[in-house]
Backbone as JSON, one array per atom type, in Angstrom:
{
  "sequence": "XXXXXXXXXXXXXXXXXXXXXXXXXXXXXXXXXXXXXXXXXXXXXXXXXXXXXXXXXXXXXXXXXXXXXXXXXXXXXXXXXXXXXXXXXXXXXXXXXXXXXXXXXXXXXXXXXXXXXXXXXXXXXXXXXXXXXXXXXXXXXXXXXXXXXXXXXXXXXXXXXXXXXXXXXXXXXXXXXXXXXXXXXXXXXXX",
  "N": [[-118.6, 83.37, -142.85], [-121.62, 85.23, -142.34], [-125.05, 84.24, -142.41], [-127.15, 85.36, -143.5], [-130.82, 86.13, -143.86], [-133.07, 87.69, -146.05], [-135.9, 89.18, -146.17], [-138.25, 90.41, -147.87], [-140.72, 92.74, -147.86], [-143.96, 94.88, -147.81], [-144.52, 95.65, -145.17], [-146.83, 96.87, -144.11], [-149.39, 98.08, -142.03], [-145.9, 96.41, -140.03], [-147.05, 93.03, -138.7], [-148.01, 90.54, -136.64], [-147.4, 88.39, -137.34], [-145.19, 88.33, -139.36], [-143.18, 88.89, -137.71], [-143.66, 86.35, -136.16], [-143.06, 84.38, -138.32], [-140.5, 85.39, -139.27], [-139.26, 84.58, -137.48], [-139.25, 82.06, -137.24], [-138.43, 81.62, -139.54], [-135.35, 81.9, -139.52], [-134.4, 80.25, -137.4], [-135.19, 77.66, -138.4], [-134.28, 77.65, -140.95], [-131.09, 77.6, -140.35], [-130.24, 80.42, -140.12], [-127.95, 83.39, -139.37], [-129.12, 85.93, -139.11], [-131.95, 87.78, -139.65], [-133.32, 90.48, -142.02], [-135.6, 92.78, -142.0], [-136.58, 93.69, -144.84], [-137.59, 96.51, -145.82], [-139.81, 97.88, -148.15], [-139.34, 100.17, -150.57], [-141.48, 100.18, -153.01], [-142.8, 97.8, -154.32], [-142.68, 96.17, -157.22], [-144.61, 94.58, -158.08], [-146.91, 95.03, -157.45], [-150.08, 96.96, -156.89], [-149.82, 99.85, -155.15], [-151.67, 101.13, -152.98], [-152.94, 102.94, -150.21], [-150.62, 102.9, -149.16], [-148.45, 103.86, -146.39], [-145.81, 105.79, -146.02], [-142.6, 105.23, -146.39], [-140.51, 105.66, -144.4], [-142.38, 105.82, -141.89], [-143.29, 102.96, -142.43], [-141.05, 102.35, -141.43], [-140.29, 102.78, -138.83], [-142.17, 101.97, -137.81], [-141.48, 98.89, -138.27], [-139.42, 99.03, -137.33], [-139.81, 99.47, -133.89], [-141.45, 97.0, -133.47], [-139.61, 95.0, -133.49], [-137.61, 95.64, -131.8], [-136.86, 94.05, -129.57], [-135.97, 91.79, -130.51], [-133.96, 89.7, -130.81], [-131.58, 88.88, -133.37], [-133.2, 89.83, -135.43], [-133.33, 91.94, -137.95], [-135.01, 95.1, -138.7], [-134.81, 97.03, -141.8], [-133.55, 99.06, -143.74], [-132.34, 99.74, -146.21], [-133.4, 98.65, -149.07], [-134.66, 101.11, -149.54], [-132.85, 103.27, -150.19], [-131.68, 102.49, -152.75], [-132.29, 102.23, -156.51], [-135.26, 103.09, -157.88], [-138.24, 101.28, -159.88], [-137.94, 98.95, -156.34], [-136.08, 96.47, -157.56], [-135.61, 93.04, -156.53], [-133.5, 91.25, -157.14], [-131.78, 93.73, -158.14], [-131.39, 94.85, -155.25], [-130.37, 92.3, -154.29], [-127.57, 92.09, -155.32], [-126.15, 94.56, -154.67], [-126.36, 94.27, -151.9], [-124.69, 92.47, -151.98], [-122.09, 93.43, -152.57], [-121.86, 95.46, -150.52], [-121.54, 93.83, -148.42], [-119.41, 91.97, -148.16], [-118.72, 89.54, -146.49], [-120.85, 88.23, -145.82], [-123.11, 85.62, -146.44], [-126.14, 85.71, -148.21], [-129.48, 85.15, -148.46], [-132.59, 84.42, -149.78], [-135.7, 85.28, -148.68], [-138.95, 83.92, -149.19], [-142.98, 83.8, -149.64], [-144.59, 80.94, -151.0], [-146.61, 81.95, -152.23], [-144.88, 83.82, -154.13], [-143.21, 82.83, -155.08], [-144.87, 81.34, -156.98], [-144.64, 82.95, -158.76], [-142.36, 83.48, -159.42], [-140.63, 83.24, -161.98], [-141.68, 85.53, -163.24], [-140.12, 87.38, -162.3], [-137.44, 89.68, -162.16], [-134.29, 89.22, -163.22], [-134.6, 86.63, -162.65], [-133.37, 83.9, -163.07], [-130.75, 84.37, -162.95], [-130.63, 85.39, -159.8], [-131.75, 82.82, -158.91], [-129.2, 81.42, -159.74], [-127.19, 82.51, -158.22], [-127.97, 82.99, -155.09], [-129.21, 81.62, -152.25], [-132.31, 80.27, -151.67], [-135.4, 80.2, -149.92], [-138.35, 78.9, -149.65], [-141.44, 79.7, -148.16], [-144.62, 77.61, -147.47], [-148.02, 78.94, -148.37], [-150.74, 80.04, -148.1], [-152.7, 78.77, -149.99], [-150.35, 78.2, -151.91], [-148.51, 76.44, -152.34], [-145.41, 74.51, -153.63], [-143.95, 71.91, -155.28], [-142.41, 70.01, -154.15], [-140.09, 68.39, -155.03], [-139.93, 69.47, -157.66], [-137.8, 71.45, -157.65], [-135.66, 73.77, -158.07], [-132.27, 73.45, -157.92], [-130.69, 74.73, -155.04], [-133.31, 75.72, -154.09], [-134.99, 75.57, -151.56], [-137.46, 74.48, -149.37], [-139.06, 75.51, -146.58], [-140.79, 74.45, -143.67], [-143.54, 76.29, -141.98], [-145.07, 78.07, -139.42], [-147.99, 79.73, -140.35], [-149.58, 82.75, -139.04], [-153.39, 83.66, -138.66], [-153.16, 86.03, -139.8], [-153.37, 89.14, -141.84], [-151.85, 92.2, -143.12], [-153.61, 94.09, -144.68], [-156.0, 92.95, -143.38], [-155.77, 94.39, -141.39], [-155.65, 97.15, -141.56], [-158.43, 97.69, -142.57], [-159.89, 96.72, -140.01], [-159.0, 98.98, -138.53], [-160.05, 100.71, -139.73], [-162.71, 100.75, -139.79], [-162.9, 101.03, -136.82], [-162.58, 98.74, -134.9], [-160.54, 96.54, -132.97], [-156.95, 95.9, -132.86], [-155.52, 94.55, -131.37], [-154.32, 92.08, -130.7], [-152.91, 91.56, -132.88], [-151.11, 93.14, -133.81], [-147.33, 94.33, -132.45], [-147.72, 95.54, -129.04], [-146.48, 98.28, -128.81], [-146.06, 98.91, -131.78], [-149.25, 99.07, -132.15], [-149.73, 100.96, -130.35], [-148.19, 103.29, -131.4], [-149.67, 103.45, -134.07], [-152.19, 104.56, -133.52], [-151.49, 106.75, -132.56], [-150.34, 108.29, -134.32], [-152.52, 108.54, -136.03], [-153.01, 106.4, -137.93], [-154.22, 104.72, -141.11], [-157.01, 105.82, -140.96]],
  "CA": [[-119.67, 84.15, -143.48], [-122.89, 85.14, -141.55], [-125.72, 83.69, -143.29], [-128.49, 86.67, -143.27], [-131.92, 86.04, -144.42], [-133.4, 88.72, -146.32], [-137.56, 89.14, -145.8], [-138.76, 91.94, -148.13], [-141.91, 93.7, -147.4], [-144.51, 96.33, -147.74], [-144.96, 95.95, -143.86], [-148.01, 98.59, -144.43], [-148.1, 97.89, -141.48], [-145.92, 94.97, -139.74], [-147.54, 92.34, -137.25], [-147.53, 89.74, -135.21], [-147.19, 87.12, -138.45], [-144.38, 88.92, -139.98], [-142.21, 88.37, -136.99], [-143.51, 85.3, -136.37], [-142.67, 84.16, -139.49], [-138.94, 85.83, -139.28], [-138.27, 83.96, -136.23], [-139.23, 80.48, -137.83], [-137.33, 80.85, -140.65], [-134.59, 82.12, -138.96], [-134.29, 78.98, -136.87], [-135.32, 76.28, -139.38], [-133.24, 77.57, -142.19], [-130.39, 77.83, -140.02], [-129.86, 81.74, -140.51], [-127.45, 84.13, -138.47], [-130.13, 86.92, -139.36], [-132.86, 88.19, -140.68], [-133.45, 91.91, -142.25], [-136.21, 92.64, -143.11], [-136.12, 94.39, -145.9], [-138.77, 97.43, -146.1], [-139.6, 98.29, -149.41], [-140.35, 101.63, -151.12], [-142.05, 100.0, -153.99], [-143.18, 96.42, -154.95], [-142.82, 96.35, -159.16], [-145.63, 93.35, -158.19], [-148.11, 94.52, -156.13], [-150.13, 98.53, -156.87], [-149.83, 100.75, -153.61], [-153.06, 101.83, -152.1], [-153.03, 103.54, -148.66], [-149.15, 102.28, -148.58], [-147.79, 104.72, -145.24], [-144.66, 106.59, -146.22], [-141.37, 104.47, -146.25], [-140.32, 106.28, -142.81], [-143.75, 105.57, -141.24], [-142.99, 101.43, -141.98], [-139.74, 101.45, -141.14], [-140.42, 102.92, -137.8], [-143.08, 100.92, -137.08], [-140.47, 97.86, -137.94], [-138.15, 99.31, -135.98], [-140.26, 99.56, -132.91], [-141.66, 95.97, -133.41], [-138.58, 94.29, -133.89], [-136.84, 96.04, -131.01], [-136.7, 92.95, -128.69], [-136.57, 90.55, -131.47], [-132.37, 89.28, -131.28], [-131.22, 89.12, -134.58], [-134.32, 90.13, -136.89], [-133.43, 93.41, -138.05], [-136.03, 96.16, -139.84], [-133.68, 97.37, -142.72], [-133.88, 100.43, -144.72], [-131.28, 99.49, -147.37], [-133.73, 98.95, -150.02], [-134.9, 102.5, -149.91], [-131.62, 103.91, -151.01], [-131.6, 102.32, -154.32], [-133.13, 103.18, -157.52], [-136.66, 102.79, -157.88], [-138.86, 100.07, -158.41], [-136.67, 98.01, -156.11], [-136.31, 94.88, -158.39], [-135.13, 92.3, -155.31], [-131.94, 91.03, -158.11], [-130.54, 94.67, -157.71], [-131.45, 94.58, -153.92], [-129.07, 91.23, -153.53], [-126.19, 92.45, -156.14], [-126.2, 95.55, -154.18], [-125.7, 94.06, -150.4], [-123.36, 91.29, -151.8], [-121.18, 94.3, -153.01], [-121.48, 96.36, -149.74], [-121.51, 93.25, -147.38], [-119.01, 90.87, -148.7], [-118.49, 88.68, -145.26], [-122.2, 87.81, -145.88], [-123.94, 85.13, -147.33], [-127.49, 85.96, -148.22], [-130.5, 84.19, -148.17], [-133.96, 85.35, -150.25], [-137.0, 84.29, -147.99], [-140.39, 84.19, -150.17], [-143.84, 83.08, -149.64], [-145.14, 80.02, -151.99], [-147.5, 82.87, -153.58], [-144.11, 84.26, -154.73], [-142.36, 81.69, -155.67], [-145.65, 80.8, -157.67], [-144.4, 83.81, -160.32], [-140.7, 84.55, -159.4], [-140.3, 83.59, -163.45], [-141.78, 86.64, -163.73], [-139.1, 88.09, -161.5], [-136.15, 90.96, -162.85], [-133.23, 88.55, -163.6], [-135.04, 85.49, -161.78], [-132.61, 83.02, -163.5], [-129.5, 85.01, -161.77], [-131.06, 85.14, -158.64], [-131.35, 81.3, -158.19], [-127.76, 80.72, -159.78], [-126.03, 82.9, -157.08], [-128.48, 83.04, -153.78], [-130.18, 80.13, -151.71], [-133.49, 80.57, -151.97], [-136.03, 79.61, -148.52], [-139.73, 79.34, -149.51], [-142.67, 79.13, -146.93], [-145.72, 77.24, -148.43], [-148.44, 79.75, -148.29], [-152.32, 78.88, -147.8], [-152.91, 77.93, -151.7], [-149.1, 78.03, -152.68], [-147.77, 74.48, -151.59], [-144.4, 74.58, -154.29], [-143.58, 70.54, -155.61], [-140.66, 69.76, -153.84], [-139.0, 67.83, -156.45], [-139.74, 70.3, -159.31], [-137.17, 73.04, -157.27], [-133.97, 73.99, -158.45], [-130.91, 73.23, -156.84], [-130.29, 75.97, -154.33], [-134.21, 76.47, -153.94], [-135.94, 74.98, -150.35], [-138.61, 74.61, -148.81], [-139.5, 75.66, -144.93], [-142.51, 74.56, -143.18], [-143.74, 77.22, -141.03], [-146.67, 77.64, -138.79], [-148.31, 80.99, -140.35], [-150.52, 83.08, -138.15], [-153.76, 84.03, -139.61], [-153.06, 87.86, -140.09], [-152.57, 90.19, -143.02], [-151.81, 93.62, -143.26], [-154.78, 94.54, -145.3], [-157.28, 93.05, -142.42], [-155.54, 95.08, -139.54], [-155.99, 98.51, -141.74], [-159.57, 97.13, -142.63], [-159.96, 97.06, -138.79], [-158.55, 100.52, -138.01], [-160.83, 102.02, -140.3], [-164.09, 100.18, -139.02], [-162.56, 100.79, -135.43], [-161.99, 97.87, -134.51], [-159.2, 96.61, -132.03], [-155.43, 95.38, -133.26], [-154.06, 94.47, -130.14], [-153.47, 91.06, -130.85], [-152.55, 91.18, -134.37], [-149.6, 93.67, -133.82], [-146.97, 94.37, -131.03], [-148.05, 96.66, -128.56], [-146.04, 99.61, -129.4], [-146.85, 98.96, -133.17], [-150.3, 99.15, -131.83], [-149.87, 102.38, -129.99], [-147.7, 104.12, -132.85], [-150.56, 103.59, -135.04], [-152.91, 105.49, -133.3], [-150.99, 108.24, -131.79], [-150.69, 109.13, -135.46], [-153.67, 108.34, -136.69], [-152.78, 106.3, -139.58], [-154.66, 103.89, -141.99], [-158.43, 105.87, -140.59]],
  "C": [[-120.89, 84.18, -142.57], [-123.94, 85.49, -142.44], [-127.09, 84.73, -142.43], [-129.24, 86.77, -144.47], [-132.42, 87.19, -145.06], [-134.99, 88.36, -146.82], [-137.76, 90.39, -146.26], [-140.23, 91.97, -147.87], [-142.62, 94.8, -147.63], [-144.32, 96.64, -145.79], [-145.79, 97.25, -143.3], [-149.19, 97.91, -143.56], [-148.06, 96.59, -140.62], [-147.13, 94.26, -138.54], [-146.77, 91.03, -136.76], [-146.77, 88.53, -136.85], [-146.02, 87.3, -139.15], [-143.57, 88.25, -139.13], [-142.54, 86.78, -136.59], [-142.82, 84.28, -137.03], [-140.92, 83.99, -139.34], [-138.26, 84.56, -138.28], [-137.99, 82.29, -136.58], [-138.17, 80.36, -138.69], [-136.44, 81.31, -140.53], [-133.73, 80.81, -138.67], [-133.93, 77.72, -137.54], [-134.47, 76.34, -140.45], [-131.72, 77.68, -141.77], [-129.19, 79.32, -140.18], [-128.91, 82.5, -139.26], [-128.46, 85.35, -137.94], [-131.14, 86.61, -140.09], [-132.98, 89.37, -140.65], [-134.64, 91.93, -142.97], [-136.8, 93.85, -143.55], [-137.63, 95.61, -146.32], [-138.85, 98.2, -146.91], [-140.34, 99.15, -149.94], [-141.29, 101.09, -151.89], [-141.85, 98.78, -154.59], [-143.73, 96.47, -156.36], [-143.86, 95.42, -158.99], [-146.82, 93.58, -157.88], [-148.5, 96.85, -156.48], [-150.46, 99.01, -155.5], [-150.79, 101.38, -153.42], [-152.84, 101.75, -150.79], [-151.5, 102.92, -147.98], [-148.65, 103.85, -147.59], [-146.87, 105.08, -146.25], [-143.58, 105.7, -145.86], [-140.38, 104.63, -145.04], [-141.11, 105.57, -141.59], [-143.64, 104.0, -140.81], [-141.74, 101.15, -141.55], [-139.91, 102.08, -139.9], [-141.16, 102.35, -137.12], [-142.37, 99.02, -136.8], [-139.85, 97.66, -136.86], [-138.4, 98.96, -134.63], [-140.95, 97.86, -132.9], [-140.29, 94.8, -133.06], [-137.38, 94.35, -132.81], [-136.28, 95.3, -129.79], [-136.64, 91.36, -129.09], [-134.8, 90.17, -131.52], [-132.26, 88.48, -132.65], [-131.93, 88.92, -135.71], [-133.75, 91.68, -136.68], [-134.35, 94.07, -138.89], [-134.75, 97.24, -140.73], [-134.06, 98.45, -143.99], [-133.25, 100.53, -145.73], [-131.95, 99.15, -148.46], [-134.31, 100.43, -150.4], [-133.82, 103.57, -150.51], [-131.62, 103.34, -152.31], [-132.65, 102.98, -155.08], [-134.46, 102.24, -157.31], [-137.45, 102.4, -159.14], [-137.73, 99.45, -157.94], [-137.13, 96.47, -156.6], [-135.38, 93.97, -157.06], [-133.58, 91.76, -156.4], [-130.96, 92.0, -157.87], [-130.28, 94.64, -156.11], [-129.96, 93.63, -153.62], [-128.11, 91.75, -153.77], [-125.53, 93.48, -155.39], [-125.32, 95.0, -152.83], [-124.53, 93.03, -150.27], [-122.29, 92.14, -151.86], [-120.7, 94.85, -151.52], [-121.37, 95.64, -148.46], [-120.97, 92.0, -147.8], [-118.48, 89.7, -147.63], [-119.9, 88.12, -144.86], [-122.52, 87.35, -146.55], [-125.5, 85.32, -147.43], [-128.71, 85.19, -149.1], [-131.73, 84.6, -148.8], [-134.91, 84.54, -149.68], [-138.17, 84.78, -148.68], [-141.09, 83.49, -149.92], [-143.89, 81.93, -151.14], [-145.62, 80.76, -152.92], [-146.49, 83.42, -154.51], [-143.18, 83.89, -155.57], [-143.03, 81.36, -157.26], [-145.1, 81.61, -159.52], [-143.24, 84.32, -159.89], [-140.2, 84.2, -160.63], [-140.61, 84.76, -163.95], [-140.54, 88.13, -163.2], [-137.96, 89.09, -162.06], [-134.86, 90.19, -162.46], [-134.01, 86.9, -162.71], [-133.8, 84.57, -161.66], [-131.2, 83.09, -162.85], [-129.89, 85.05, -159.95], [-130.65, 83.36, -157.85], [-129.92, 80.65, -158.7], [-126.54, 81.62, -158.93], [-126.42, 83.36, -155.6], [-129.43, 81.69, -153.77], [-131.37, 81.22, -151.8], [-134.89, 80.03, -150.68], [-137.73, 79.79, -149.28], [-140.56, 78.61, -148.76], [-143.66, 78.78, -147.73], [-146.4, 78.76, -147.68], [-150.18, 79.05, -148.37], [-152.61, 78.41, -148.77], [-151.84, 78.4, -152.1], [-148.26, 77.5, -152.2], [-146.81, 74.28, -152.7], [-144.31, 72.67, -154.36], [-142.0, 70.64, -155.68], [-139.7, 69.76, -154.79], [-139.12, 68.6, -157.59], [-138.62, 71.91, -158.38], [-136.08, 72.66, -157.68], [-133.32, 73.8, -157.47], [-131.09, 74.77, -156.11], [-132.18, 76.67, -153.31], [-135.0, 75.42, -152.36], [-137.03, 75.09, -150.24], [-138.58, 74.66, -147.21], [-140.62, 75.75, -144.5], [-142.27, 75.76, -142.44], [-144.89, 77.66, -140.41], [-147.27, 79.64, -139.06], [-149.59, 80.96, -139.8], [-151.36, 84.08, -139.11], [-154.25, 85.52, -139.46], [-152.28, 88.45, -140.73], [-152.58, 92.08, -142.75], [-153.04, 94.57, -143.59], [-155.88, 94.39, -144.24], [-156.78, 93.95, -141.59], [-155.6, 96.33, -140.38], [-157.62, 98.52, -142.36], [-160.34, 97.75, -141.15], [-159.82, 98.06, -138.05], [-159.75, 101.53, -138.45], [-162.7, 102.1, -139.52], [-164.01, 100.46, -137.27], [-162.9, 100.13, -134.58], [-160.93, 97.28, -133.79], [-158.19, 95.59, -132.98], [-155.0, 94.79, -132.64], [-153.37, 93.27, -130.62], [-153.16, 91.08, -132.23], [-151.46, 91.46, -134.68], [-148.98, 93.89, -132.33], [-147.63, 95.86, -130.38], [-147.41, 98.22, -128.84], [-146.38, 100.15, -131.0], [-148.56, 99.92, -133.07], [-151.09, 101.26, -131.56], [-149.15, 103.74, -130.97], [-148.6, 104.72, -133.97], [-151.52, 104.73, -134.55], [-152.85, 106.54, -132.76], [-150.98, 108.95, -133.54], [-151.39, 109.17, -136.57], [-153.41, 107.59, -138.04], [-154.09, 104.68, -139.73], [-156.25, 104.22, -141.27], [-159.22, 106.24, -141.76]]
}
């Protein structure tokens, strides 16, 4: 079985912390992959100045392009809409049955994945990887079987400051990869 992480995302849009991120818990969780998973529509989170589902997955794409085995994955955009991450798994276990899969989630997510669309199914048929998060540090011993924990050294950059920064014009360079960088402003986005 090749054990492939799955990292959903607005990636509106990705950076440097994203892949960062991927590559850690790649490593540390002992993953074959990671996909990560670029999502039309977060049932959690309301979409302001979210790019076009094309727009992030090309900008993935182009980030990710020298990254051995992180992939930018467009397979939640084919399903129905919101993508609840439960149908997401049920879905790729169906159409990728020589794959075990892996749900990677910040601490902040973890903090309310009871609120989650089948939560309870989730953790009784996928491992589960969560990264603490700057105020969402998870108590080891209160996790379910199946549910981890992975340190990971996050870098401090969000999505929201680097289109913050675009608008104020401000420089990116280091926040995203260079092509990211230059993508963005060849087509003017998030001004």
């Amino acid at each position: 079985m090749i054990k492939t992480g799955i990292f959903g995302g607005s990636f509106n849009p990705i950076h440097n912390g994203h892949i960062s991120l991927a590559r850690q818990l790649k490593e540390k969780a002992g993953l074959d992959e990671v996909w990560l998973m670029v999502s039309p529509q977060n049932p959690m989170k309301r979409q302001t100045d979210l790019l076009s589902d094309e727009a992030r997955l090309q900008m993935a794409r182009l980030a990710l392009k020298h990254e051995p085995g992180i992939i930018a994955s467009d397979y939640e955009m084919h399903l129905p809409k919101p993508s609840y991450t439960w149908l997401t798994l049920q879905s790729l276990s169906r159409d990728y049955p020589d794959r075990q899969f892996v749900l990677m989630i910040g601490g902040d997510n973890w903090a309310i994945f009871h609120r989650w669309f089948h939560a309870d199914d989730i953790l009784q048929n996928y491992q589960v990887v969560v990264y603490p998060r700057r105020d969402e540090r998870p108590v080891e011993k209160t996790l379910p079987a199946g549910v981890t924990i992975v340190e990971a050294e996050l870098l401090d950059v969000s999505s929201t400051e680097i289109r913050q920064r675009i608008r104020e014009g401000r420089s990116i360079q280091k926040l995203v990869p260079p092509s990211v960088a230059a993508f963005i402003k060849q087509e003017g986005y998030y001004v």
